[in-house]
C-alpha positions as CSV (number, residue, x, y, z in Angstrom):
1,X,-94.0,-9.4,0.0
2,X,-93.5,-8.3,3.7
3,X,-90.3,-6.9,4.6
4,X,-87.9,-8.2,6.3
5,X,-84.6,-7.3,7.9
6,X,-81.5,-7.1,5.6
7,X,-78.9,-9.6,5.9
8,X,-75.9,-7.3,5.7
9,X,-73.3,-6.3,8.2
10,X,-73.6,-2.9,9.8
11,X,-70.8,-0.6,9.7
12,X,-70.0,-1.2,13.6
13,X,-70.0,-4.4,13.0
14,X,-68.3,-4.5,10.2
15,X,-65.2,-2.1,12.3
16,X,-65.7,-5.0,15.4
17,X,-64.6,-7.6,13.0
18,X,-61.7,-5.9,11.5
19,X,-60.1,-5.1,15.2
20,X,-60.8,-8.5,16.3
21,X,-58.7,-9.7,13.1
22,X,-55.8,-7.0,13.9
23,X,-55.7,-8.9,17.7
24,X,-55.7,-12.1,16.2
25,X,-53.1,-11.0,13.5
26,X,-50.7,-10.3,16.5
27,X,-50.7,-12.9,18.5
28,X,-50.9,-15.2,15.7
29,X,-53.8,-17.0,15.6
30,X,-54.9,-16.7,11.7
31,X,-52.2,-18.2,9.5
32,X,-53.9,-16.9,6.6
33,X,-56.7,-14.3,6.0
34,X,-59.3,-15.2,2.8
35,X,-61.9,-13.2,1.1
36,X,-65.4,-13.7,0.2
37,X,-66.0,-13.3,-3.4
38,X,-68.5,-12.7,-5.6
39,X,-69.1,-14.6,-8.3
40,X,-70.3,-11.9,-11.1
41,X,-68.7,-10.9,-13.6
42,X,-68.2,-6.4,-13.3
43,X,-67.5,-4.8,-16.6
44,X,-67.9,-7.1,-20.0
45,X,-68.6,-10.5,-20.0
46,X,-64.2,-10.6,-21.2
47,X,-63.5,-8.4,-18.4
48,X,-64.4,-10.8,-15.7
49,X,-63.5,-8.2,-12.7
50,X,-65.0,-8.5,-9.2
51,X,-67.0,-5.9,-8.1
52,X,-65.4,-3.6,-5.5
53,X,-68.5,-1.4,-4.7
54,X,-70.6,-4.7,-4.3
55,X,-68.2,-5.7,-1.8
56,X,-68.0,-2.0,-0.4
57,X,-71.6,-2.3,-0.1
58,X,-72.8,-4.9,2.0
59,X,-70.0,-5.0,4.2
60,X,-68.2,-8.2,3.2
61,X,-65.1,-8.2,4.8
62,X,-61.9,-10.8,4.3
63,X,-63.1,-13.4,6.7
64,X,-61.3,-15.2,9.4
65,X,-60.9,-18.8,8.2
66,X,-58.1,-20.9,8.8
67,X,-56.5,-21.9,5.4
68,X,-57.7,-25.0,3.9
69,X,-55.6,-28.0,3.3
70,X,-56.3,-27.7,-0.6
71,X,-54.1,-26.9,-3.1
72,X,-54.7,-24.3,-5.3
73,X,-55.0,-25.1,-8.9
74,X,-55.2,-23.1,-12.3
75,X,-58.7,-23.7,-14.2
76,X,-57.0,-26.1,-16.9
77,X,-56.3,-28.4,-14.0
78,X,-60.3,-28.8,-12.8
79,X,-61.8,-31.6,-13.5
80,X,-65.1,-30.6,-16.3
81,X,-67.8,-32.4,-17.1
82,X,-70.3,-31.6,-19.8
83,X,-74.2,-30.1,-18.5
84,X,-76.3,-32.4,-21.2
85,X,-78.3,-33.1,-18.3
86,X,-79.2,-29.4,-17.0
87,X,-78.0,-27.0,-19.9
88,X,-82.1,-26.6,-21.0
89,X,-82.5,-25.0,-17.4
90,X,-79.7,-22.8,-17.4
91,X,-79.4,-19.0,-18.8
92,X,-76.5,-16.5,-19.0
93,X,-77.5,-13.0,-17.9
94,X,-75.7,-9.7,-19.2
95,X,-77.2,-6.6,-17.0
96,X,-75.6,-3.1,-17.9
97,X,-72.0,-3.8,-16.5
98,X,-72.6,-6.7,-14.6
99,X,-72.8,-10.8,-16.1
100,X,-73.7,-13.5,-14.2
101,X,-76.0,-16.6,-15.2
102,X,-79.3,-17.8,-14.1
103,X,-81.6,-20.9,-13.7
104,X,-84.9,-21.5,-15.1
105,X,-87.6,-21.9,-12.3
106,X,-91.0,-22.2,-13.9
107,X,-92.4,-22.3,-17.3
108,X,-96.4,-21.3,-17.1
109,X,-98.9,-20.4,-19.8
110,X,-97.9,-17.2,-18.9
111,X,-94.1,-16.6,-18.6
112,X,-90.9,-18.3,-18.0
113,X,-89.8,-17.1,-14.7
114,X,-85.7,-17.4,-14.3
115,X,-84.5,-17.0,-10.8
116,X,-80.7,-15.4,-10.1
117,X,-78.4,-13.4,-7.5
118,X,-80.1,-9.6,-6.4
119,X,-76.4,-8.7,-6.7
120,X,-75.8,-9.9,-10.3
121,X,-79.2,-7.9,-11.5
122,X,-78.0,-5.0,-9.5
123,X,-81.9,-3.5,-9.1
124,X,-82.2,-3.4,-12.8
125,X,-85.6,-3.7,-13.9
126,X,-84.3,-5.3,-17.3
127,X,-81.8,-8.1,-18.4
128,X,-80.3,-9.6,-21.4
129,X,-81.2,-13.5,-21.1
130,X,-78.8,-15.9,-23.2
131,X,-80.4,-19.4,-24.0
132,X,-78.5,-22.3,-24.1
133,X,-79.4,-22.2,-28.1
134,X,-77.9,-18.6,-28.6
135,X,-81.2,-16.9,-28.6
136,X,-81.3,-13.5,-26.8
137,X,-84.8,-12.2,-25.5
138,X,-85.5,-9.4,-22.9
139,X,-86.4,-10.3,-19.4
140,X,-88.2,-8.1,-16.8
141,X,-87.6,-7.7,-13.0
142,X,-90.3,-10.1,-11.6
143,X,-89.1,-9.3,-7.7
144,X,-86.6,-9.6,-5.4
145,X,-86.3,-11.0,-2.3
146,X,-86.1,-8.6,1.2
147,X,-84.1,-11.2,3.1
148,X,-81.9,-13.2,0.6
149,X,-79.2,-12.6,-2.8
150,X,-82.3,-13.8,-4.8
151,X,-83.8,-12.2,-8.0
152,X,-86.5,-13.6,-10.3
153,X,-87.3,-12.1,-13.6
154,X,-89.7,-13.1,-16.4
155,X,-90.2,-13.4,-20.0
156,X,-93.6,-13.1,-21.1
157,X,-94.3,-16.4,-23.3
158,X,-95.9,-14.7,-26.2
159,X,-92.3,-13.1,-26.7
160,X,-90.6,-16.7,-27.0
161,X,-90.5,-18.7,-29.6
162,X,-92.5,-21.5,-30.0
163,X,-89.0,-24.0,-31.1
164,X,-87.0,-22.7,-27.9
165,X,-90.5,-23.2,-25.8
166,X,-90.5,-26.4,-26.7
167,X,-86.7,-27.4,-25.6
168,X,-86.2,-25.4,-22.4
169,X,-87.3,-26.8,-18.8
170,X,-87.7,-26.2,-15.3
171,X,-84.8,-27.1,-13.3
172,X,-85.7,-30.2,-11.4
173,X,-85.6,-28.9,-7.9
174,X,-85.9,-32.2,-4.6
175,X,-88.6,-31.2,-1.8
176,X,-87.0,-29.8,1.6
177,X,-86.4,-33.5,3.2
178,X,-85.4,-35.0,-0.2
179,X,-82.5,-32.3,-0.2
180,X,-81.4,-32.7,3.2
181,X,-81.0,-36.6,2.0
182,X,-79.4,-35.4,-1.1
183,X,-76.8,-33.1,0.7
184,X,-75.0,-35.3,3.1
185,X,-71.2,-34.6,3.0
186,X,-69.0,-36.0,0.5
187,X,-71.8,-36.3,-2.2
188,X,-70.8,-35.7,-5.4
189,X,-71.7,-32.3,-7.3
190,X,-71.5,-30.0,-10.6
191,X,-71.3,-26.4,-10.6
192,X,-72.1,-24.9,-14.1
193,X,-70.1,-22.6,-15.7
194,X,-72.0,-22.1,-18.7
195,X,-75.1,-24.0,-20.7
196,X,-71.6,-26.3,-22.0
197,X,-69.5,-26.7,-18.7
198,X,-69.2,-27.4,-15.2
199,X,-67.2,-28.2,-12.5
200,X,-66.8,-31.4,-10.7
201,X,-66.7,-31.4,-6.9
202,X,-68.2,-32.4,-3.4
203,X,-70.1,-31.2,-0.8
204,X,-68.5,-29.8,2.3
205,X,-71.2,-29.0,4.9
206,X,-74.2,-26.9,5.1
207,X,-73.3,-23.9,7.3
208,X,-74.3,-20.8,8.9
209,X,-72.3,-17.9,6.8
210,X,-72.9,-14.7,8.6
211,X,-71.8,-12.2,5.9
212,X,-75.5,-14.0,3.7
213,X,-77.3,-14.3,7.0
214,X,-78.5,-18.0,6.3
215,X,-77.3,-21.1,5.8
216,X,-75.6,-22.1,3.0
217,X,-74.7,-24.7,1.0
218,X,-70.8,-25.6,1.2
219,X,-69.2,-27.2,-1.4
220,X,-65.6,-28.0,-2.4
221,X,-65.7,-26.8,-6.1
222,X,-63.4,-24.6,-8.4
223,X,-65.5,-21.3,-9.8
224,X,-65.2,-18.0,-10.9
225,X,-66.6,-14.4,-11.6
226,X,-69.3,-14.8,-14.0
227,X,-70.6,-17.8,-12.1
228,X,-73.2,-16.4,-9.6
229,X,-77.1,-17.7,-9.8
230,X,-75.4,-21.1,-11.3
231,X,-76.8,-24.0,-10.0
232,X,-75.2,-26.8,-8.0
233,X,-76.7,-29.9,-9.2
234,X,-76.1,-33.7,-7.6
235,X,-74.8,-36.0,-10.3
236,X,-79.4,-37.1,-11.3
237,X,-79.1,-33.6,-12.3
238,X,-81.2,-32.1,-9.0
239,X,-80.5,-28.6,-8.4
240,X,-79.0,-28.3,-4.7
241,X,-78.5,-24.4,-4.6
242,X,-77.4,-21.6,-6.4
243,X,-73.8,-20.2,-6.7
244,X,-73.7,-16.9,-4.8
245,X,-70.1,-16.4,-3.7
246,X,-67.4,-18.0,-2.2
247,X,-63.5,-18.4,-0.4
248,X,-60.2,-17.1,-1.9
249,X,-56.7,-17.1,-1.0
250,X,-57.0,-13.3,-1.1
251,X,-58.5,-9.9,-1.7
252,X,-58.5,-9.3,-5.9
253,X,-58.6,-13.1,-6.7
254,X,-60.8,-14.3,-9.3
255,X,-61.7,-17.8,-8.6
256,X,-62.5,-19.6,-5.5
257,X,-62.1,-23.4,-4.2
258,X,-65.2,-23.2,-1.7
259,X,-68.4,-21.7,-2.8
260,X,-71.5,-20.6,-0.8
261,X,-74.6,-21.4,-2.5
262,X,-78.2,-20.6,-1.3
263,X,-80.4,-23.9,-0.5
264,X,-82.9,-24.2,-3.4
265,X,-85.8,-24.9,-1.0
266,X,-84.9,-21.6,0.2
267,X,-85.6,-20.5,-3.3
268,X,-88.3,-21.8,-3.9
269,X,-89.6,-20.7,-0.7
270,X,-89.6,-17.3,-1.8
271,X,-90.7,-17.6,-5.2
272,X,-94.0,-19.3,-3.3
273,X,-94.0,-16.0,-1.4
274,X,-93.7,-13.8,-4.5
275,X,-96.4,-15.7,-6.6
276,X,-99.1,-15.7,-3.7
């Protein structure tokens, strides 16, 4: 794969952007400061603790967005919905100290290929792949991509069972203009929280995000650490992007009300450049 210029904020930009906040802060302009999150899980999958030296990393810095008109709620007050529809295309991931999920992108004679964040596999050449029927197999670094938080791993199909071969799928993923018609504002989405759960909510915008270099697709959803390289799914179960971080009401919080996802045409733009 060619390379291609990271996405992260230098540290003199990174310094620009926290004076320009201080100025703002004084003449009060921001009425309250929130922070991009990340939504893996550090430590043990009961831990669910953000990563600091992620964060440290690539320069995310508590943005500048005025707060939103939402009121935050606790998890028990979300509105779920159960994932019949897409839990044979979703994985959970374990990697070392890190936990995060993952989405099933092509089944071949040859492997199953599962696509996830670069920052939940952390470089690891190795993860621990849940299925949504308990079973555990190894998966192996497959590539990532030089210009976007995308991973893709494998599992080579001699090494899965023939019974969980035969009930997992490829996420259904729309063609470029049938997911521009599919992510008009206000449209209805899930987030998945696990192979059992997601979140109900709606899209916001798609929108340039600086801090991932691209744009991104905005929704209006609860989640949480543990649910980065989820899908967003429309309610005919297509996948519109995958969870990579999002907005909280501060530094240290767990759980976010807007959440960044990367396009999936985007992803599946660079698993075309990765097979080739």
């Amino acid at each position: 794969m060619e390379d291609r210029k990271g996405i992260w904020m230098n540290k003199k930009k990174v310094m620009t952007m926290v004076l320009f906040m201080a100025i703002l802060l004084l003449i009060g302009d921001i009425i309250v400061v929130k922070g991009t999150v990340w939504m893996h899980a550090k430590g043990n999958a009961n831990e669910q603790r953000m990563s600091e030296e992620f964060a440290d990393e690539t320069g995310i810095q508590e943005s500048t967005q005025e707060e939103t008109t939402q009121v935050l709620q606790s998890e028990d007050d979300v509105t779920k919905t159960d994932t019949a529809d897409i839990e044979q295309s979703l994985v959970r991931i374990a990697v070392k100290q890190s936990a995060g999920m993952g989405i099933i992108w092509a089944v071949t004679e040859d492997n199953v290929v599962i696509a996830s964040n670069r920052h939940v596999l952390t470089g690891d050449v190795e993860a621990q792949v849940t299925f949504a029927d308990g079973e555990q197999l190894t998966a192996e670094a497959l590539g990532y991509s030089a210009q976007y938080d995308i991973a893709f791993f494998q599992i080579r199909t001699g090494q899965i069972p023939q019974e969980l071969l035969w009930e997992i799928a490829e996420v259904k993923r729309p063609l470029e203009i049938a997911w521009q018609e599919r992510t008009q504002s206000g449209t209805a989405i899930v987030q998945a929280d696990s192979e059992e759960a997601a979140y109900q909510g709606t899209i916001h915008q798609i929108q340039y995000i600086p801090e991932f270099g691209t744009d991104m697709l905005v929704t209006s959803c609860y989640a949480k650490a543990g649910m980065s390289g989820g899908g967003v799914f429309d309610e005919e179960g297509w996948l519109l992007g995958m969870i990579t971080g999002g907005e909280a009401a501060g530094s240290g919080q767990k759980e976010a009300w807007i959440t960044y996802s990367i396009p999936s045409p985007i992803i599946e733009q660079e698993y075309q450049l990765l097979v080739e």
